[in-house]
C-alpha positions, 0 to 999 in steps of 0.5 A, spaced: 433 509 832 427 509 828 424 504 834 426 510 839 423 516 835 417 511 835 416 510 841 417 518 843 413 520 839 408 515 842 410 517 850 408 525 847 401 522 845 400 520 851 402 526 856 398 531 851 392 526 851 393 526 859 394 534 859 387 533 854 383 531 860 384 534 866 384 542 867 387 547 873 383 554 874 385 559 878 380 564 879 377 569 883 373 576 884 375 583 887 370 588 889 373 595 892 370 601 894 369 607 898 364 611 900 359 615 905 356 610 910 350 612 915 348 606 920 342 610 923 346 612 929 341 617 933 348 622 932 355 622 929 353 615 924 356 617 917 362 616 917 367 615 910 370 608 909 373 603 905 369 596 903 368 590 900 364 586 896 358 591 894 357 588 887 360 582 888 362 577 894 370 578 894 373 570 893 380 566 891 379 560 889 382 553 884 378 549 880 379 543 876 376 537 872 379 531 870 375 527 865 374 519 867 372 517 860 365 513 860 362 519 860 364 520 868 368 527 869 371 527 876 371 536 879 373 540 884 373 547 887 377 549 894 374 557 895 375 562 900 373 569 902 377 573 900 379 580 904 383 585 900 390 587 904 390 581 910 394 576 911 387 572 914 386 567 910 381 562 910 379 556 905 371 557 908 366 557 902 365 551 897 370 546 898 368 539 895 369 533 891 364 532 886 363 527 881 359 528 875 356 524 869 349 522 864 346 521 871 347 528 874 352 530 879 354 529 887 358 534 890 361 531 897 364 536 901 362 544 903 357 546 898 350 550 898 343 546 899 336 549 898 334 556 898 342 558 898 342 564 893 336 564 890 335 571 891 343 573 888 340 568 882 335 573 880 338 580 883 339 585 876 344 589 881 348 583 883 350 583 891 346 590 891 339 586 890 341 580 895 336 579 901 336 584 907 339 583 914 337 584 920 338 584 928 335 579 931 338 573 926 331 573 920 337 573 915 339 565 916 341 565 909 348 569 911 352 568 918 350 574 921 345 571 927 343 565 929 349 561 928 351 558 921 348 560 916 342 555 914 343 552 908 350 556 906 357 552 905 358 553 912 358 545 913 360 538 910 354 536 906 352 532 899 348 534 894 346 531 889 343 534 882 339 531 877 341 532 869 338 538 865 331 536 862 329 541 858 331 547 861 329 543 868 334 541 874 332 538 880 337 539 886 337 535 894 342 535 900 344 534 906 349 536 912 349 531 917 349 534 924 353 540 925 355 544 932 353 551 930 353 557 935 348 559 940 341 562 937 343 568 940 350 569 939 350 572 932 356 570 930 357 563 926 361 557 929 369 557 927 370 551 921 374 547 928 367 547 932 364 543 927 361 537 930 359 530 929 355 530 936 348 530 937 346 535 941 342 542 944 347 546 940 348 541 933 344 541 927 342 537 921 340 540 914 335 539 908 334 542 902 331 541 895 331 547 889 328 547 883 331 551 877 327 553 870 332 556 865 331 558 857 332 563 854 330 569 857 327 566 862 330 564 869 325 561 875 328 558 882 324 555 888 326 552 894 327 551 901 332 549 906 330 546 913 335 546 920 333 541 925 335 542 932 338 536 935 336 538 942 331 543 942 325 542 937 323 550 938 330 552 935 327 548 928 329 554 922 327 554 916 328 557 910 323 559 903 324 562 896 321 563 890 323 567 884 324 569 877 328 573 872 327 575 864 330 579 860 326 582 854 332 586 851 331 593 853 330 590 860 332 586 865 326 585 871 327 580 878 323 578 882 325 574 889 320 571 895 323 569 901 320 567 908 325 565 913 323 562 919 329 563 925 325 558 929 319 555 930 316 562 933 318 567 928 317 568 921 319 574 917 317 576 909 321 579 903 319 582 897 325 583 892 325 587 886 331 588 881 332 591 874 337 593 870 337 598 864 342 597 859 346 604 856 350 605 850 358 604 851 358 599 856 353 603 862 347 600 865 343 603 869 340 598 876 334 600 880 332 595 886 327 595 892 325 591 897 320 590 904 321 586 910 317 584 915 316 581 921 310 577 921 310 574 929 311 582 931 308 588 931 312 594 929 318 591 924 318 593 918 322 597 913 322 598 906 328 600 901 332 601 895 338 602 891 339 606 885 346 603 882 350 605 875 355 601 872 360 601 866 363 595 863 371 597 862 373 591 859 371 583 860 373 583 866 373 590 870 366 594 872 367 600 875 360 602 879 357 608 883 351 607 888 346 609 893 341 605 898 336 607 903 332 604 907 326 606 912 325 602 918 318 602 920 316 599 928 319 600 934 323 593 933 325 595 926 333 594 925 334 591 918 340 593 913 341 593 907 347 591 903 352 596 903 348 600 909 349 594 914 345 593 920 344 599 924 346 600 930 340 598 934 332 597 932 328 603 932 323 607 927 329 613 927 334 608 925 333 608 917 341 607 914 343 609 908 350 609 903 353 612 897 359 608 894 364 608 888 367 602 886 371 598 881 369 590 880 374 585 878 374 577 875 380 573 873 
């Protein structure tokens, strides 16, 4: 008996040891809003809708992590899109296996490269300080024009990320050849079109990123590149640099990007963003932004966004905000989070929205 007791004792150990060691999480963010949306329509452009993911992108996902010993932990993270209310589905952001120890970490699977989000990493107003968009696919950070979004978890990839050295880490990746849609589709490539083939319409991508954080202070720089197995013009690249700190009162931002759709076009952003705390959980957020085509006459735009929010609880943040932007040049057509791309480009077509929403992590 007492042998029995011993030994159960001895079997409970371990099992509470094992469950020590490894960890399942379940996470994921809810973005609601609904607002007054103009897209810059010559007549009839405002309409008032229902939309998602103003202040942060809308996902579903599960994460864990199993500790190897030696100082070696092995991770995971399978993460979808996430749209309120349908019944499509689909597992199609970061999704990899990473392994992760003394020596850095390397993550194999679908996961980021380069530049990707360095203009979300130093938003003081979260998704409402991202990157604008823009008809003609200068935008290649996001899926919207000119196939796969370079650089985004749209592709199988290993990146490899240094340790921390004072505040410094160092990431490179690559994604071996990916078919992706045609230059001028504007949609990307569905997740089954994937391909190993080298050809006019596959690409592969590099991409290395540097990040500084101490303290108040957060710098990033960047760049991704896309090589077109077949067309050399097709050739994209993607180049950000930016900062952040946080002086207590204030927090201010700051953004560089140039992307380069092709080897002919080349496009110029400037992101500015702060945020104002208030008592009782309120903060005040204020962005601006330019664009412009530096390959082209008439197409450049400017914008901002005024933005307050309210922190209800750890979790929930309700929020209220308006943009604006001002299309300048005959072939201006960007948009902005929240507005969208307008309707077509043209000086006239300048959108703008006004929003409320409710934010919510678990």
């Amino acid at each position: 008996m007492k042998k029995l007791l011993i030994a159960t004792a001895a079997l409970a150990m371990v099992a509470g040891t094992a469950q020590a060691q490894s960890s399942v999480t379940v996470y994921g963010i809810l973005d609601q809003s609904i607002g007054s949306f103009d897209n810059g329509a010559a007549a009839d452009g405002r309409i008032t809708a229902t939309s998602a993911s103003l202040l942060a992108t809308q996902r579903l996902g599960v994460r864990g992590s199993e500790d190897l010993g030696g100082g070696l932990k092995a991770n995971f993270v399978v993460e979808g899109g996430l749209t309120a209310g349908s019944a499509a589905q689909g597992w199609q952001r970061a999704t990899f296996a990473e392994v992760a120890g003394s020596f850095g970490s390397v993550k194999l699977g679908w996961t980021d490269l380069g530049t990707t989000n360095i203009d979300d990493t130093m938003s003081q107003a979260g998704n409402l300080g991202a990157m604008m968009t823009q008809a003609d696919a200068a935008n290649i950070t996001s899926a919207t024009g000119n196939g796969d979004g370079l650089g985004n978890d749209h592709g199988t990839g290993i990146v490899y990320t240094t340790p921390n050295f004072n505040g410094v880490t160092v990431e490179v990746g690559y994604k071996g050849p990916q078919k992706i849609a045609a230059e001028t589709s504007g949609s990307t490539a569905t997740p089954s079109a994937a391909s190993r083939l080298t050809d006019g319409t596959a690409e592969t991508q590099t991409g290395i990123r540097v990040d500084y954080a101490k303290g108040p202070l957060k710098l990033a720089a960047g760049q991704t590149k896309g090589k077109n197995e077949g067309v050399a013009a097709n050739d994209r690249k993607l180049t950000a640099f930016g900062g952040s700190y946080d002086f207590g009162v204030i927090s201010v931002g700051y953004t560089f990007v140039e992307a380069e759709p092709s080897t002919t076009v080349k496009h110029e952003y400037n992101l500015f963003s702060a945020r104002l705390p208030l008592s009782n959980g309120f903060a005040i957020h204020g962005v601006y932004q330019t664009a412009e085509n530096k390959t082209a006459t008439d197409e450049k735009a400017a914008g901002y966004t005024l933005a307050l929010t309210k922190t209800l609880s750890k979790r929930t943040t309700a929020y209220a905000a308006y943009t604006d932007l001002d299309n300048k040049g005959a072939n201006a057509g960007y948009g902005m989070r929240g507005t969208g791309a307008p309707s077509a480009a043209g000086d006239a077509r300048d959108p703008s929205a006004f929003a409320v929403g409710v934010l919510h992590t678990f």
